[in-house]
N, C-alpha and C positions, 0 to 999 in steps of 0.2 A: 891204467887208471880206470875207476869203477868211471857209473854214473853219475854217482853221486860226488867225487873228489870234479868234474867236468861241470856240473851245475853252480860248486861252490866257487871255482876259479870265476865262470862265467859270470858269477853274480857279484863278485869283486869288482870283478872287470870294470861292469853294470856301475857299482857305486861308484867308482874311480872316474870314472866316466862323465857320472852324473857331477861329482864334485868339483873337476876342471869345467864343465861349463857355467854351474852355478859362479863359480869363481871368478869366471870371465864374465858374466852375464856382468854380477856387478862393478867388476872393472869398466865394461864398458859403459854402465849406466853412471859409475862416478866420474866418467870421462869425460862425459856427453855433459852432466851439469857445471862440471870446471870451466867449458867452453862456454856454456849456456853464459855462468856468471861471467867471464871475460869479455864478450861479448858485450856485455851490460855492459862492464865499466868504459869499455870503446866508446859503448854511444853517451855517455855521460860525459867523458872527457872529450868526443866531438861538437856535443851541446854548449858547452862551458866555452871550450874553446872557439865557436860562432858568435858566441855571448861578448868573447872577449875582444875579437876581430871585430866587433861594432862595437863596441866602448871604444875600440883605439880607432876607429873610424870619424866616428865625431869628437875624441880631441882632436884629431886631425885637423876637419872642419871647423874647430873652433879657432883652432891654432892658425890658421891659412885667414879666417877672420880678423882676426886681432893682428895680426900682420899686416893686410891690407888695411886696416884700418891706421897704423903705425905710419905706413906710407904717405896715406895721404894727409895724416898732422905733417909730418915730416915735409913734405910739397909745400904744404901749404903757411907753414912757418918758412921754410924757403923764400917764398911769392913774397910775404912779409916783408924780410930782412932785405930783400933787393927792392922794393917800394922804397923804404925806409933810407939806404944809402941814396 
């Protein structure tokens, strides 16, 4: 092989080279943003779902309200109905 069949292989090489990284560069740059955006929708569906742990928080609280408040008509219609006998 001259010198010149050793520069053209080398320069192959070179580009082959160049093209498996480019390639990978941007694999790994589309990788990077698929995470980036996944990421997002975690803290979005973290957000939402804190949102929605305090909605069912205060029905709760409303629910434990209105319940005690059922109780004590409930007593107190009791206290009534044995006055009454």
């Amino acid at each position: 092989m001259t010198g010149e069949d050793w520069a053209g292989v080398v320069g192959a090489g070179g580009v082959f080279l160049l093209l498996i990284v480019v390639v990978w560069q941007v694999a790994a740059t589309w990788r990077a943003r698929m995470l980036a955006a996944r990421e997002e929708q975690y803290r979005r569906l973290a957000a939402k779902y804190a949102e929605l742990l305090e909605d069912n928080v205060e029905l709760h609280r409303r629910t434990l309200e209105e319940l005690t408040q059922a109780r004590a008509s409930i007593v107190s219609m009791e206290k009534m109905m044995r006055s009454i006998e």
